[in-house]
Structures are given as C-alpha cells and as structure tokens.
SEKOLMAR-568476 format. One record per residue (C-alpha): residue number from 1; x, z, y. Coordinates in steps of 0.5 Angstrom, whole numbers, plus 2048, in hexadecimal, padded with zeros to 3 digits. Example, Ala and Ser with C-alpha at 12.3 -4.5 7.8 and 13.67 -1.06 7.14 Angstrom:
# SEKOLMAR-568476
+-----+-----+-----+-----+
! seq !  c1 !  c3 !  c2 !
+-----+-----+-----+-----+
!   1 ! 819 ! 810 ! 7F7 !
!   2 ! 81B ! 80E ! 7FE !
+-----+-----+-----+-----+
//
This chain:
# SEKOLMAR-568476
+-----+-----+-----+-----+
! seq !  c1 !  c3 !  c2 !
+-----+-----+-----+-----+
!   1 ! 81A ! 812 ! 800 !
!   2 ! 813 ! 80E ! 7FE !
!   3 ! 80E ! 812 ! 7FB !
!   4 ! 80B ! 80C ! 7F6 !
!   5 ! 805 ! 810 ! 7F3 !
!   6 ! 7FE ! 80D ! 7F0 !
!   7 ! 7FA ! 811 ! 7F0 !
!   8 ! 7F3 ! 813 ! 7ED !
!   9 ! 7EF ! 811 ! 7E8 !
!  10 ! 7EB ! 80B ! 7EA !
!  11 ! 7E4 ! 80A ! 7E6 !
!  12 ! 7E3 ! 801 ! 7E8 !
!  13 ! 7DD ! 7FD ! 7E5 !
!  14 ! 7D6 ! 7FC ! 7E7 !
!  15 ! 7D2 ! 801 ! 7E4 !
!  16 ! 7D8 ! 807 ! 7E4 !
!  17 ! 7D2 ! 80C ! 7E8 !
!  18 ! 7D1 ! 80C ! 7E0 !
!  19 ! 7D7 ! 810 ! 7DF !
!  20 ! 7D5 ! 816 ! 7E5 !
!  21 ! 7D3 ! 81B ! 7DF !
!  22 ! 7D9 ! 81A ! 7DB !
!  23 ! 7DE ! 81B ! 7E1 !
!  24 ! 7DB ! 820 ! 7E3 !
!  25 ! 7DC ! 824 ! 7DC !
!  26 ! 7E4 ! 823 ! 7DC !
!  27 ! 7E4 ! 824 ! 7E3 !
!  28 ! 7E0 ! 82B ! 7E2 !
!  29 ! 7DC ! 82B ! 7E9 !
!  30 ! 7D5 ! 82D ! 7E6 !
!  31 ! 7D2 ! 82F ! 7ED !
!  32 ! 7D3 ! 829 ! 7F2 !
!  33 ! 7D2 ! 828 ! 7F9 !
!  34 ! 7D0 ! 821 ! 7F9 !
!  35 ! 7D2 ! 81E ! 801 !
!  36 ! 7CE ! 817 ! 803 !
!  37 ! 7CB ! 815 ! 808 !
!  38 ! 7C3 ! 814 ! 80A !
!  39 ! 7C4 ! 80C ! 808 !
!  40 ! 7C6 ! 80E ! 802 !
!  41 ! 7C0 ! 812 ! 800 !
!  42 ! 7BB ! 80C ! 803 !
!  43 ! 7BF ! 807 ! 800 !
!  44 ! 7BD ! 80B ! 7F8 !
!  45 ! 7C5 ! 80C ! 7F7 !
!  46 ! 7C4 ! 813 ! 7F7 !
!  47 ! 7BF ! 814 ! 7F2 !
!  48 ! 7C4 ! 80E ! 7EE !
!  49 ! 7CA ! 814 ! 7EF !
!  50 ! 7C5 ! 81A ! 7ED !
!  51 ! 7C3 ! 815 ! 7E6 !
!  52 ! 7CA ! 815 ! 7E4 !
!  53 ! 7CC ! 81D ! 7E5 !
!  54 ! 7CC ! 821 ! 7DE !
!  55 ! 7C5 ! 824 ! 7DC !
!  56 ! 7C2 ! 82B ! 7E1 !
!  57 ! 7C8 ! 829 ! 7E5 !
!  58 ! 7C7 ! 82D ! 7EC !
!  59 ! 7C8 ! 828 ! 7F0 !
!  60 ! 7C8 ! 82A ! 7F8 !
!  61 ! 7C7 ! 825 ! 7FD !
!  62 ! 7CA ! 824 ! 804 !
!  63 ! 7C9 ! 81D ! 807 !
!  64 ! 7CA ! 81F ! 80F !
!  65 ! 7D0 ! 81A ! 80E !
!  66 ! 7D0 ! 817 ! 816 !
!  67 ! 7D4 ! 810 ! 817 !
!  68 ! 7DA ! 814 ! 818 !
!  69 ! 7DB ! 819 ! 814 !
!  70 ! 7DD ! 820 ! 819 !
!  71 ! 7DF ! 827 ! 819 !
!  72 ! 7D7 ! 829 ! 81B !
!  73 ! 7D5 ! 825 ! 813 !
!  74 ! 7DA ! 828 ! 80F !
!  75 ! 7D8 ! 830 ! 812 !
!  76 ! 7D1 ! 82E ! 810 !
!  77 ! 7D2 ! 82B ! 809 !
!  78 ! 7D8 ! 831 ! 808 !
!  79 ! 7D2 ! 835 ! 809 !
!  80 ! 7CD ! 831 ! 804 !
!  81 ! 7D3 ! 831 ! 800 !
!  82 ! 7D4 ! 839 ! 800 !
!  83 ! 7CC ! 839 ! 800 !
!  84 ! 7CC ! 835 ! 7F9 !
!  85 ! 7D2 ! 83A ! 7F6 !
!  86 ! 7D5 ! 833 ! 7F5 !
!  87 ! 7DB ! 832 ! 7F0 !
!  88 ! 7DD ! 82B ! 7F3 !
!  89 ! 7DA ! 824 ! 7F6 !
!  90 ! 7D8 ! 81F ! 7F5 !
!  91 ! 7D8 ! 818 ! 7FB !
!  92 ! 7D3 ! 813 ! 7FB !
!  93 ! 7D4 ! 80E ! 800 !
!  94 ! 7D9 ! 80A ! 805 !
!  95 ! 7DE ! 80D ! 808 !
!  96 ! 7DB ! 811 ! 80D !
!  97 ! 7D8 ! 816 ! 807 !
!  98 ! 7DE ! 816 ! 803 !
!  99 ! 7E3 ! 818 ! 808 !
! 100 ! 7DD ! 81E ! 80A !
! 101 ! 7DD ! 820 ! 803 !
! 102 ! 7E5 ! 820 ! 804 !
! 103 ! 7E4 ! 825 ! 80A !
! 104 ! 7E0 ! 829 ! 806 !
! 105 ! 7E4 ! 829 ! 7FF !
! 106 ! 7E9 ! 82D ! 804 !
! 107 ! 7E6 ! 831 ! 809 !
! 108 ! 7E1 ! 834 ! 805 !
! 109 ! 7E8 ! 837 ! 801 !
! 110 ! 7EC ! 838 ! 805 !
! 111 ! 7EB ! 83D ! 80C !
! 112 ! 7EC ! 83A ! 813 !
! 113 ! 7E8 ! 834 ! 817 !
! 114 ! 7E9 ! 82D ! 815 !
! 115 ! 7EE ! 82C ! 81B !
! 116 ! 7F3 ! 830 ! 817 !
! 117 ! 7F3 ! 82B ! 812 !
! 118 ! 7F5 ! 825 ! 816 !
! 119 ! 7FB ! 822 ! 814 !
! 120 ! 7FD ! 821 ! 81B !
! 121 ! 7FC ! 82A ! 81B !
! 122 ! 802 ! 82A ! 815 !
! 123 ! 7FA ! 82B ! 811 !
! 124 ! 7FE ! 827 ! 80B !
! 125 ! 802 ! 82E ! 809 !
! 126 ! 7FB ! 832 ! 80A !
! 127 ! 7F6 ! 82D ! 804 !
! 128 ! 7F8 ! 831 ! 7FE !
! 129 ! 7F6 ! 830 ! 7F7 !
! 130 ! 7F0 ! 834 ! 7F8 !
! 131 ! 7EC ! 82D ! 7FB !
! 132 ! 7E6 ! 82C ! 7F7 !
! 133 ! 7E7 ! 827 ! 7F3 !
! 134 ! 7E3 ! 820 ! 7F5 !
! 135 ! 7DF ! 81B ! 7F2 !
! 136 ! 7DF ! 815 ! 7F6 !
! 137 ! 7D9 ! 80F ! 7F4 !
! 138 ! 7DA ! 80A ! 7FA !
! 139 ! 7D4 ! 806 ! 7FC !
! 140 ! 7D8 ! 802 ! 801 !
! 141 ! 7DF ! 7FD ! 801 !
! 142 ! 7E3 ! 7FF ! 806 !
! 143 ! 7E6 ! 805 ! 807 !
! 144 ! 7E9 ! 807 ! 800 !
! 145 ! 7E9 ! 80E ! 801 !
! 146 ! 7E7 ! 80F ! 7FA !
! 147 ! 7ED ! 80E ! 7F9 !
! 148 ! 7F1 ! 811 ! 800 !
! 149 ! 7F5 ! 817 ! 801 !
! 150 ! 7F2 ! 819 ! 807 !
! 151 ! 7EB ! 819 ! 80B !
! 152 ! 7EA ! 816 ! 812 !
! 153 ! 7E5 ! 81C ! 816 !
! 154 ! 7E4 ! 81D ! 81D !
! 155 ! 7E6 ! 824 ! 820 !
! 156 ! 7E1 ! 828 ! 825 !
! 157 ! 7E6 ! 826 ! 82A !
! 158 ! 7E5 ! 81E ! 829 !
! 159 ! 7EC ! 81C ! 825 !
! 160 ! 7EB ! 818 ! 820 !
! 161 ! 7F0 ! 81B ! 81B !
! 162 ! 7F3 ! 81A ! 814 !
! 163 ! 7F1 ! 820 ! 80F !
! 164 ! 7F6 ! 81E ! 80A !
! 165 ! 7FA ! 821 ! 803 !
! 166 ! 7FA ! 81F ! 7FC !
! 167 ! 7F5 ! 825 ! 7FB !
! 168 ! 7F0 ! 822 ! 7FE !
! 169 ! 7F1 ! 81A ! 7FA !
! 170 ! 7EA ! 81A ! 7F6 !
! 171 ! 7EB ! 81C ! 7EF !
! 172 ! 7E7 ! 816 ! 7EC !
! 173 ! 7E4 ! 80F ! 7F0 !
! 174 ! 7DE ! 80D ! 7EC !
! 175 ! 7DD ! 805 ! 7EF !
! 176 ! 7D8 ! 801 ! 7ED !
! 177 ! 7D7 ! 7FC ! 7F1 !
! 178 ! 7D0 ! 7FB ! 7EF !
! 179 ! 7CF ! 801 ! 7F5 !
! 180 ! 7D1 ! 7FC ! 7FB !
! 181 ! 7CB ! 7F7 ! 7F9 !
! 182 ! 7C7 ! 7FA ! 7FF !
! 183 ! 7CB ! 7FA ! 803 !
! 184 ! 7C9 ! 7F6 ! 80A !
! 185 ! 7CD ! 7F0 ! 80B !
! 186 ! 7D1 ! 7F3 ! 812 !
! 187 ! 7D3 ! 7FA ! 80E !
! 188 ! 7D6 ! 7F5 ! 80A !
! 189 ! 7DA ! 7F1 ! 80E !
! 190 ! 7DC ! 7F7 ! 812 !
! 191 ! 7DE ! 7FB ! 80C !
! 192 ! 7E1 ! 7F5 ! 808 !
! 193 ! 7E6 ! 7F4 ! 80E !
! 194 ! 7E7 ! 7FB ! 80F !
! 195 ! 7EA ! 7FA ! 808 !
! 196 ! 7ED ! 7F3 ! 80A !
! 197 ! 7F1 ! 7F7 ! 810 !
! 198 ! 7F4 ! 7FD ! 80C !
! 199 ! 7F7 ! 7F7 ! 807 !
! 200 ! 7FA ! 7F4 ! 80C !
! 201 ! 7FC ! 7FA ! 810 !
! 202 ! 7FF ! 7FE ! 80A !
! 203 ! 803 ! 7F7 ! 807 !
! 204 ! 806 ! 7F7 ! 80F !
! 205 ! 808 ! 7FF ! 80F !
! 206 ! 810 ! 7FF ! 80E !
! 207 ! 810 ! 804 ! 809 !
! 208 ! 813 ! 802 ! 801 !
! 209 ! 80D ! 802 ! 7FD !
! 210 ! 80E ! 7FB ! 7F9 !
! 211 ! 807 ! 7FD ! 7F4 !
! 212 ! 803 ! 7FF ! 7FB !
! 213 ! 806 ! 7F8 ! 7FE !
! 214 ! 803 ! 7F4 ! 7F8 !
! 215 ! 7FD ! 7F8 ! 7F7 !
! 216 ! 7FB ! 7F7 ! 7FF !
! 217 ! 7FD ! 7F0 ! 7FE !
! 218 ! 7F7 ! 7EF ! 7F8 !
! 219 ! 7F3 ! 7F2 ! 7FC !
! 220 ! 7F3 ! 7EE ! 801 !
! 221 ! 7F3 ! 7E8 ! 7FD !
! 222 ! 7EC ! 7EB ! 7FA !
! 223 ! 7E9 ! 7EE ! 800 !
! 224 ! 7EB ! 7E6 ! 804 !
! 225 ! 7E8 ! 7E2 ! 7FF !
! 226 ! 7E1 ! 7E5 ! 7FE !
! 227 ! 7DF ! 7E9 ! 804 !
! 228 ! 7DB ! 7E3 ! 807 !
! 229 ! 7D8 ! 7E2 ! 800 !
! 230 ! 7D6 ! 7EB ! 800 !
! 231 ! 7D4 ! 7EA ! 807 !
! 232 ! 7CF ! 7E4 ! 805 !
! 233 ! 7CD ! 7E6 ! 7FE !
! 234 ! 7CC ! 7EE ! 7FD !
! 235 ! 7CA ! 7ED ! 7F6 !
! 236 ! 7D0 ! 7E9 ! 7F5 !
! 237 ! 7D4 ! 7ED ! 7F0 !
! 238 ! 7DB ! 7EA ! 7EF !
! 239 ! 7DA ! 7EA ! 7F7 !
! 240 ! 7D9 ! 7F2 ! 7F7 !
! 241 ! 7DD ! 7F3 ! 7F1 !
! 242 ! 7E3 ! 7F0 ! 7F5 !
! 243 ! 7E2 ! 7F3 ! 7FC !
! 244 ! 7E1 ! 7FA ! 7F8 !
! 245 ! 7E8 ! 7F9 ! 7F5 !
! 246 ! 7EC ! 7F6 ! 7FB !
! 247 ! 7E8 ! 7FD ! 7FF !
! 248 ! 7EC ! 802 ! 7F9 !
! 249 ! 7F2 ! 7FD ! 7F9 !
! 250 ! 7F3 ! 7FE ! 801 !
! 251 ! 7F2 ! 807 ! 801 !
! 252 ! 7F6 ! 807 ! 7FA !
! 253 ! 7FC ! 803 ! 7FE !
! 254 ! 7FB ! 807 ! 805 !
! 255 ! 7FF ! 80C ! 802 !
! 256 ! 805 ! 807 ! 806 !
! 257 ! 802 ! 809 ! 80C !
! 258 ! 7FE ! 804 ! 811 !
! 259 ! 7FF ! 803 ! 819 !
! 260 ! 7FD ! 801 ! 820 !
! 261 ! 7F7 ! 7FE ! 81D !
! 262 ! 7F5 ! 805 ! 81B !
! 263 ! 7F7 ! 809 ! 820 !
! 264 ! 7F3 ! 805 ! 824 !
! 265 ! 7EC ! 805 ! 821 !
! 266 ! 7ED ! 80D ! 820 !
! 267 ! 7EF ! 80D ! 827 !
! 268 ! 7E9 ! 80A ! 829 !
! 269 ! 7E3 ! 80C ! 823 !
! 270 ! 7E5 ! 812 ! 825 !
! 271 ! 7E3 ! 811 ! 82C !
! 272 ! 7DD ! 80E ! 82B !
! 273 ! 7DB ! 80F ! 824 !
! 274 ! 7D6 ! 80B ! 824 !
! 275 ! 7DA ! 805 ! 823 !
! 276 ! 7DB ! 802 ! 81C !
! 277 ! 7E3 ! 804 ! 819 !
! 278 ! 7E3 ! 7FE ! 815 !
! 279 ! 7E1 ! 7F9 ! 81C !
! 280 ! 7E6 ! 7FC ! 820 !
! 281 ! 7EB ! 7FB ! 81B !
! 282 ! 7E9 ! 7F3 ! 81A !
! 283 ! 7E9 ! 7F2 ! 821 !
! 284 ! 7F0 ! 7F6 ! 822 !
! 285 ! 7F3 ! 7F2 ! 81C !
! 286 ! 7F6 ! 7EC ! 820 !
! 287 ! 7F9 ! 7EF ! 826 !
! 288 ! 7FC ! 7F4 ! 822 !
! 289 ! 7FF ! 7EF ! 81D !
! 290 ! 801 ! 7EB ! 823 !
! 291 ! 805 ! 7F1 ! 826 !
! 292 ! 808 ! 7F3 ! 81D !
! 293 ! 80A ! 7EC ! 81D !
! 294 ! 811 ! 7ED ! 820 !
! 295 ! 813 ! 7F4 ! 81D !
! 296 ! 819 ! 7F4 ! 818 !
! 297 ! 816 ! 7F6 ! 812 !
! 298 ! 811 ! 7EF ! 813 !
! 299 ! 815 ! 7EB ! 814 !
! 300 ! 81B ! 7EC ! 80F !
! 301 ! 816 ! 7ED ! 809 !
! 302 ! 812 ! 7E7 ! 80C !
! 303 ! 80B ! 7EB ! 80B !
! 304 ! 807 ! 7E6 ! 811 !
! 305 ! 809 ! 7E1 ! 80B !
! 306 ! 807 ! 7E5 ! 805 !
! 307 ! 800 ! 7E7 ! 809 !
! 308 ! 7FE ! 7DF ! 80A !
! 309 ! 801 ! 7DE ! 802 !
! 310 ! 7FB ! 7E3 ! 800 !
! 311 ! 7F6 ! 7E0 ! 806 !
! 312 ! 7F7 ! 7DA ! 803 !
! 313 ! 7F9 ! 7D8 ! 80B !
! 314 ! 801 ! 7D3 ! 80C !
! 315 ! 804 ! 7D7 ! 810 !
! 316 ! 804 ! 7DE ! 813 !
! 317 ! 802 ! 7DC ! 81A !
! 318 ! 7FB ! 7DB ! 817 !
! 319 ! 7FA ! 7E1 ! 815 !
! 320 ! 7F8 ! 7E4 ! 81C !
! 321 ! 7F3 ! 7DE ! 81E !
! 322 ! 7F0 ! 7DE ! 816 !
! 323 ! 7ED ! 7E5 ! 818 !
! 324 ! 7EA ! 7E4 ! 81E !
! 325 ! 7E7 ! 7DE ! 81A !
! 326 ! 7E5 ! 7E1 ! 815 !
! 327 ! 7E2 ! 7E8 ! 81A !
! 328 ! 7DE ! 7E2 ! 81D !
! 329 ! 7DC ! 7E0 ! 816 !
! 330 ! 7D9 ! 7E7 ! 814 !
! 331 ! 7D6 ! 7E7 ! 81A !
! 332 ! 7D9 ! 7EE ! 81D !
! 333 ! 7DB ! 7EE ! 824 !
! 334 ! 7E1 ! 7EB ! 827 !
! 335 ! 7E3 ! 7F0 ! 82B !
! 336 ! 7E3 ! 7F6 ! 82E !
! 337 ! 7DF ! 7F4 ! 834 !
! 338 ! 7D9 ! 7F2 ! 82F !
! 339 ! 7D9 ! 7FA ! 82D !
! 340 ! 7D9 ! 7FC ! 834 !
! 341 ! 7E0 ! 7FF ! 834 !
! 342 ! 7E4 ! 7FE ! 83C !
! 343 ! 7EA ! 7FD ! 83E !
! 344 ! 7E9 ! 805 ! 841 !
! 345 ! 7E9 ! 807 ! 83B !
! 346 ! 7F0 ! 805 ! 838 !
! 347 ! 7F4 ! 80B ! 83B !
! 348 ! 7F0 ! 80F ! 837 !
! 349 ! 7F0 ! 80A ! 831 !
! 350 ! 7F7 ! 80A ! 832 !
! 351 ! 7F8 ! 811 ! 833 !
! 352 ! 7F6 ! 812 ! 82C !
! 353 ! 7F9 ! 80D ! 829 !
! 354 ! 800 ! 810 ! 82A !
! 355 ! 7FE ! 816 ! 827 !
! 356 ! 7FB ! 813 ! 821 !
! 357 ! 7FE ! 814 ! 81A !
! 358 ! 7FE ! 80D ! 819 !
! 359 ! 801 ! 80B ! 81F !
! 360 ! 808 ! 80E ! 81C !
! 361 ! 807 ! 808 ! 816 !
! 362 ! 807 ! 802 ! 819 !
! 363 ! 80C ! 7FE ! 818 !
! 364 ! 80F ! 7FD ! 81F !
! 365 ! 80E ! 803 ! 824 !
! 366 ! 809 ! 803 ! 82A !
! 367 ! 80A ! 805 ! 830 !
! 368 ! 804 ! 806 ! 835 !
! 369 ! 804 ! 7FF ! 838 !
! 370 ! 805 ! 7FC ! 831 !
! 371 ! 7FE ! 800 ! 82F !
! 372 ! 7FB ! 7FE ! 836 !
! 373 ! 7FC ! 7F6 ! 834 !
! 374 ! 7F9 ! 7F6 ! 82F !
! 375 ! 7F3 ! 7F8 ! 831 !
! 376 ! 7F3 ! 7F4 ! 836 !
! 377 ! 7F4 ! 7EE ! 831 !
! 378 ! 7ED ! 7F2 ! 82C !
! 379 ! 7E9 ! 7F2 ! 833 !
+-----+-----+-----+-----+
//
C-alpha cells in the first residue's frame, strides 16, 4: 500500500521571514533555540531572523553547525537548548543546520544517544510525538529538509545515518528565497544539483505515488531552467525563486524514497565529511542512471523518456551526457578523483552503501559489483 501524505505547512514568497512572529505564536514556541551556522551570522541573516521574532522573545543561539551535522553538535546544541529552558526550534540555514536542528528536536526530548534513533537502529518506532516542534527557514536551494521527514546526521562511530519520522517534519517551512541572494556561485551550483538529484532520483523510485511523480517532474523542469542563470546572477530572483522551489519540490516528493545516487554520497560524505553532499550526487548521477535505465519500472512507465520531456532533451539517452555537461557548465568537479577519492577507498564506500536506507529504494537492486562500476564510472 502507498502511503500519499503532503505534509506541512509551507510559507513560500520573498520576504515571508516577515511571517516568523506569527508562526511562532500559532505554533506556540515562546523560547527558541535558534540552530544556524558561523556564515549565517557574518552573513547578517541571523540578525534578519532575530528582527523577525516576537517582541522580548528569548531567543538562544547556537551556531556550531559543522558542514556535516554530527552526533558531537547535536550533544552541544541539545545542552544549549536545555540551557535556554527552550520550548522548540528554530533552523536557519542550509540543510546541514536543518537536519541539526531535527537531531535536536528529538534527543533534547527523548532519552538515549542519537544512535538509537537511527532509522537503520528501528529508531522510527522510538521518535514520538513529543519532538520539539521545528521551524525551518532555509537559506539554501538544495536539500529540502525544510520540508523532509527525516534528518541525515553522522554518528561518533562515522555512518552516515537517516533520523527519520513523521515527528521530526518541520511544523512550518518559512522560504523566502530572498535569504539565498548571498549565496557563492559554487554553493549555488552544488545545493541546486542536490536539488536537481533528488527530483530525478524519487521520480525513478518504483514506489506509486503519481502526485510526488509529477511534483519531482516540476521541479526538474524549474531546477533545469534556471540553475545557470542563479549560479551567474544571485541577485537574480526569478532564478532563486524557482531553485528554491524545485529544492522543496524535490524533499516534498522524497518521501517515494531515493536510491544508489544517495547510498553512495552518504556512504562516502560520511567517510570524508569534508566533501559536499550535493557534488557527490551530480557527479554519481550519470552512472546511476546509466545502471536505473534497464530496471523494469524504468522501462515500462518510459521514466528516461519523461526525464529528458521535463530537460527539455529528445531522448532519454541525453539525459546522463546533459548532466555531465551541465556539471561541467557550473563548474563543479567531473569526478571523484578531482576530490581526491581513490580506487582503495570503494570497499569501504561500498560497504556503507549497501547498508544504507537508500540503497533499499532504488529502482534496480545493487549488489556490490554493480555499486563498484559505478564508482568506477564517477572516478
């Protein structure tokens, strides 16, 4: 049975941090934790988000958000949090501080480490309602997590692992794609194709969920047409409007699941987390496609075909070539060897791969060889 469920509210216009106050009152979180990142504050978007609070709200601040949100941050923002006596939080930031802020919605509520939460653990039964409610305020256009169901953290023992459950879904997603303006063109290029990778891979998951199908097709076709022109132009708003859109787009049709493309970029981000989620994914794309193209689902519903529809491509043999190009275009890395990643290293990638949650949605089951072409095909 398939499980259609959209899923919380979503404030979308430029200037919508306007909005923050009032949220706040009808969600009724009167002491925030506010979870950001050194950037945001030099960037002046903190002091944005403090503006927007209700009068005299106690606001307490943690921005300690590394790149890679792990078990080590959430501990120190769970004791921030506790040291605020905070009644919910609010994320500001990319998705490294919304899925922070998700860590900590749960373990500062709940007992037991982080790792117990792990959907790979069975944590999904352990996250109850008593989650601290989220407000996520997203100030890049990549990973959607205002609008995700779960968080991507890495554990002390170094997995990559999802913490993932209805509770933890952002109570409202304030986007104002003005926030993104300042945005460097490379973070640009790497969010958006994290976005463009999580419409292609959920519209490739067999799972039936024609509304998510047709919402990551949308996306697509709005992450496609303007990535070039938010890469070249951050003042561009039509550009951001639309990245930012196709970035919620893609988390809000996620919930059909992803695939190799994932299970990989965790794998790896989680061995070296100093690579960028949303690189791996453009430089995995290809392959993975490459390898997607002959399971059943693909074929029979004529998802390359519909894929290059929305690329505005002829065929679905373009689709794999028009993503190296346009890798190429932004000019992020072509492949994994540019980031320094070596043939030694694909046991272990593989390793975790195979026990990733993604791993179980793709639409052609992997086996170890077939993860190990792969990589070899992004090296």
């Amino acid at each position: 049975m398939s499980l259609i469920n959209y899923i919380t509210q979503i404030q979308f216009d430029c200037g919508a941090i306007r909005l923050l106050a009032g949220e706040c009152e009808r969600i009724g979180i009167r002491r925030p934790l506010i979870v950001t990142d050194a950037g945001i504050r030099a960037a002046g978007i903190l002091d944005t988000v403090l503006a927007a609070l209700p009068d005299a709200t106690p606001a307490a601040v943690f921005d300690g958000t590394p790149p890679n949100p792990n078990e080590s941050a959430v501990r120190d923002a769970v004791a921030a949090y506790r040291a605020g006596q905070c009644d919910g939080v609010i994320a500001v930031g990319g998705g490294s501080s919304i899925d922070l802020a998700k860590g900590v919605a749960v373990c500062a509520t709940h007992e037991g480490p982080l790792q117990s939460f792990a959907l790979i653990e069975g944590g999904a039964a352990r996250i109850t309602s008593a989650t601290a409610p989220v407000i996520a305020i997203p100030t890049t256009a990549g990973t959607g997590s205002e609008v995700g169901r779960g968080a991507i953290l890495i554990l002390d023992d170094g997995r990559k692992v999802g913490v993932i459950s209805p509770h933890v879904v952002p109570k409202v997603a304030i986007c104002d794609p003005d926030l993104t303006a300042g945005l460097p063109p490379m973070l640009t290029a790497a969010t958006g194709m994290d976005a463009i990778a999580h419409c292609l891979e959920t519209f490739m998951a067999p799972a039936f969920n024609p509304p998510a199908d047709g919402i990551a097709l949308d996306g697509l076709w709005r992450a496609w047409r303007h990535i070039e022109r938010a890469t070249r132009d951050g003042s561009d708003r039509v550009a951001r409007l639309n990245m930012m859109s196709a970035s919620m787009q893609g988390a809000l049709a996620f919930q059909k699941g992803l695939g190799c493309v994932h299970s990989l970029s965790h794998s790896l981000g989680g061995i070296d987390p100093r690579l960028h989620h949303g690189t791996l994914n453009a430089i995995f794309l290809p392959a993975v496609i490459a390898f997607n193209s002959a399971a059943s689902s693909m074929q029979e519903e004529g998802k390359l075909e519909r894929i290059a529809q929305a690329m505005g491509l002829t065929s679905g043999e373009e689709v794999g070539p028009a993503i190296r190009a346009m890798t190429a275009k932004l000019g992020l890395p072509a492949g994994l060897a540019e980031l320094g990643v070596t043939r030694e290293m694909f046991p272990r990638i593989v390793a975790g791969a195979l026990k990733d949650h993604s791993h179980k949605t793709n639409p052609r089951d992997a086996s170890p060889d077939d993860y190990l072409t792969m990589l070899d095909a992004s090296l």
